[in-house]
C-alpha positions as CSV (number, residue, x, y, z in Angstrom):
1,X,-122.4,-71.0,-258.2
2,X,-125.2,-69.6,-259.9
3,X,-125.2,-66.2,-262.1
4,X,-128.0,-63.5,-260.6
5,X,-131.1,-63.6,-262.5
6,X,-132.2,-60.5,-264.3
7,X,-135.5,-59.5,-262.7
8,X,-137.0,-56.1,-263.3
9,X,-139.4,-54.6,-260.6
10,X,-142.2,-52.1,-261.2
11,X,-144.2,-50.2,-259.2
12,X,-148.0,-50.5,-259.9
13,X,-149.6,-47.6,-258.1
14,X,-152.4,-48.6,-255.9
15,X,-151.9,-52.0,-256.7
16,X,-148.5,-53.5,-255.5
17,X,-145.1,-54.3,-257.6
18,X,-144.6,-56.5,-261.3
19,X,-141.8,-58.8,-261.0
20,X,-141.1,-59.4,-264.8
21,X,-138.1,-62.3,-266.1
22,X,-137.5,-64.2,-268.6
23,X,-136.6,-68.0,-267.8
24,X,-133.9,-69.9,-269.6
25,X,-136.4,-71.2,-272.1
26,X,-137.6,-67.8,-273.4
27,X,-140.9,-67.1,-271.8
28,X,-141.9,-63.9,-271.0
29,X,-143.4,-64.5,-266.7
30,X,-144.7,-61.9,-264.6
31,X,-145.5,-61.7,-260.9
32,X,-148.0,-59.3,-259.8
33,X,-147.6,-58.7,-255.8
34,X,-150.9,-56.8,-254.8
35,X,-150.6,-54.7,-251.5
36,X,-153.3,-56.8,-250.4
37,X,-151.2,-59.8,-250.0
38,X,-152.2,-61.9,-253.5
39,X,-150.2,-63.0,-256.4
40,X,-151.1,-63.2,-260.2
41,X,-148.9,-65.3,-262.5
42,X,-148.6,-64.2,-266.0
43,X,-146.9,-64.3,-269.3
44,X,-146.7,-62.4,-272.3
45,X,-145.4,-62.3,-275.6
46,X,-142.1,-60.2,-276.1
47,X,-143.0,-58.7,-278.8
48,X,-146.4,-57.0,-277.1
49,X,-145.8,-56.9,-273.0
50,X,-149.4,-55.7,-272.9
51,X,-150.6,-58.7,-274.2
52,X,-150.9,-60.2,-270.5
53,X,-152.2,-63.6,-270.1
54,X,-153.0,-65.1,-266.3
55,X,-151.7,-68.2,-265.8
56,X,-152.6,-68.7,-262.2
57,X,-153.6,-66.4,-258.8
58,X,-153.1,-67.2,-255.5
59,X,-154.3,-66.2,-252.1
60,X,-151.9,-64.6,-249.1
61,X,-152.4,-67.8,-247.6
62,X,-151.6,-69.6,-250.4
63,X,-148.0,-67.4,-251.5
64,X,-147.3,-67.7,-247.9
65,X,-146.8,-71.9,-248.3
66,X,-145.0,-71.3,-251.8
67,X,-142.4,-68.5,-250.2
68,X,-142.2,-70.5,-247.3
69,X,-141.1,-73.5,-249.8
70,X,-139.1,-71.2,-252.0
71,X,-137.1,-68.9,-249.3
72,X,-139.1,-66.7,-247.4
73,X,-136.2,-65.0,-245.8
74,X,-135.9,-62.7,-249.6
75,X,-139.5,-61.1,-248.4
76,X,-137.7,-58.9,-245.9
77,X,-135.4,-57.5,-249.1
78,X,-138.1,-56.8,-251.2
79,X,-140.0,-54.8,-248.7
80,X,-136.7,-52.8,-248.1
81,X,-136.6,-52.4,-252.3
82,X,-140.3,-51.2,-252.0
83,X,-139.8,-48.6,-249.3
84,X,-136.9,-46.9,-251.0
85,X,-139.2,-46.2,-254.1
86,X,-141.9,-44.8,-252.3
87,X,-141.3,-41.4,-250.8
88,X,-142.4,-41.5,-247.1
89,X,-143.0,-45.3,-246.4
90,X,-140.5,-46.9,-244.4
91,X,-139.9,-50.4,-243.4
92,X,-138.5,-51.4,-239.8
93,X,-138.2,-54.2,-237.2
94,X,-140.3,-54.4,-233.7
95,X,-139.5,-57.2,-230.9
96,X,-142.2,-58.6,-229.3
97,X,-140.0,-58.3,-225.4
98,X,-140.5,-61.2,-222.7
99,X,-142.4,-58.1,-220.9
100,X,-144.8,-56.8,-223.7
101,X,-148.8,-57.7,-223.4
102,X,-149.3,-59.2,-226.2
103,X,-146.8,-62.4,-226.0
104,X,-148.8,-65.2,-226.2
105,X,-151.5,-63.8,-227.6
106,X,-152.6,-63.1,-231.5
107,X,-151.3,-60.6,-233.8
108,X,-155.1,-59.6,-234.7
109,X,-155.6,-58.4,-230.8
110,X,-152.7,-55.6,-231.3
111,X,-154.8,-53.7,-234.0
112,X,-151.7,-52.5,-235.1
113,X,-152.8,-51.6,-238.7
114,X,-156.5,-50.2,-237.7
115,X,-154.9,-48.2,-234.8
116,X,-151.4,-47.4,-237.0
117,X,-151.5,-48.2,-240.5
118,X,-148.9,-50.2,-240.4
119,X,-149.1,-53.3,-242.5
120,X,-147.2,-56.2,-240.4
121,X,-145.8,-58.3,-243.5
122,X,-143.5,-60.9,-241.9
123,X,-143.0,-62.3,-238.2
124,X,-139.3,-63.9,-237.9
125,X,-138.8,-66.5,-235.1
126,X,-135.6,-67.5,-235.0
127,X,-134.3,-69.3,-238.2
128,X,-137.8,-69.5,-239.7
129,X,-139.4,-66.5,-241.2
130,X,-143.4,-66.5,-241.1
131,X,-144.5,-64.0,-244.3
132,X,-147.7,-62.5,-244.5
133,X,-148.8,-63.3,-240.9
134,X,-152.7,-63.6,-240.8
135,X,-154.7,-62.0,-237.4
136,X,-154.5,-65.3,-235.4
137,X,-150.4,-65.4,-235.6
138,X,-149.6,-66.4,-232.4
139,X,-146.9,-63.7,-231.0
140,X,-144.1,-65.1,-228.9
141,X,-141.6,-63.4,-227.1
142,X,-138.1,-62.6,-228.7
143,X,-140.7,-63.0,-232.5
144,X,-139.7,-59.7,-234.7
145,X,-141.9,-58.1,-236.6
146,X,-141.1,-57.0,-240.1
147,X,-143.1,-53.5,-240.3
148,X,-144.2,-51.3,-243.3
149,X,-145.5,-47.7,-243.0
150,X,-144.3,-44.7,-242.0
151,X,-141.6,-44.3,-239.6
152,X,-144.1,-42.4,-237.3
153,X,-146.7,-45.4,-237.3
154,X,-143.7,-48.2,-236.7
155,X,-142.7,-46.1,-233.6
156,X,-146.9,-46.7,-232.7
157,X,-146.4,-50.2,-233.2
158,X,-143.4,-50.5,-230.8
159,X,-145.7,-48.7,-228.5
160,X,-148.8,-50.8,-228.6
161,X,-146.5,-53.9,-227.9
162,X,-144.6,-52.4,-225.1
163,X,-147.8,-52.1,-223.5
């Protein structure tokens, strides 16, 4: 079995989280998760952590295919790290029912975050766990939604599916 990885998280205001490690070579990496859904790669030197060079960025769509590949059911934790360091945002889970209006149709038609302000940030169907769902996700019925906001606009979402 593998030892747990020492990986330090830090909120960037604004902006998103740092994930900063250091691999089993020595180098310093950084992941920059931006609220917006993109990813910056970097290193630095240890001796000057300000020193930040990019090494690569990619797009939502992009980071979706790599966490897909790497094990997109983590996402769902991370959120859950993020919401207990920031006073007031929440994360939850909303079923899209057999019953509600919008199964079979996309997850752009709800206007959940327009109408809410919630972010939807994964859909899990089943075994397989679709992160940062773009507005033509195709909802089925039994998908959950993996919800970030305040507990006030999740209960909004559940009532814009419901119908």
């Amino acid at each position: 079995m593998m030892g747990r990885m020492d990986v330090s998280e830090v909120l960037l205001p604004g902006v998103g989280l740092r994930y900063e490690f250091t691999t089993s070579d020595g180098q310093h990496i950084g992941v920059v998760a931006h609220r917006g859904g993109d990813f910056e790669f970097v290193s630095y030197p240890a001796a000057d952590p300000d020193e930040v060079h990019l090494l690569f960025r990619l797009t939502a769509e992009e980071s979706d295919a790599i966490t897909e590949i790497l094990g997109a059911p983590r996402i769902a934790e991370r959120f859950a790290d993020l919401t207990r360091e920031v006073p007031g945002l929440s994360s939850g889970q909303v079923e899209v029912t057999a019953h509600s209006p919008f199964a079979g149709r996309v997850l752009g038609e709800t206007r959940a975050r327009t109408r809410t302000g919630t972010s939807i940030v994964a859909v899990v169907r089943g075994e397989e766990v679709i992160a940062s769902p773009g507005p033509d996700q195709i909802l089925r019925a039994g998908d959950i939604l993996v919800a970030i906001g305040t507990r006030e606009s999740i209960t909004g979402v559940e009532r814009i599916l419901a119908g």
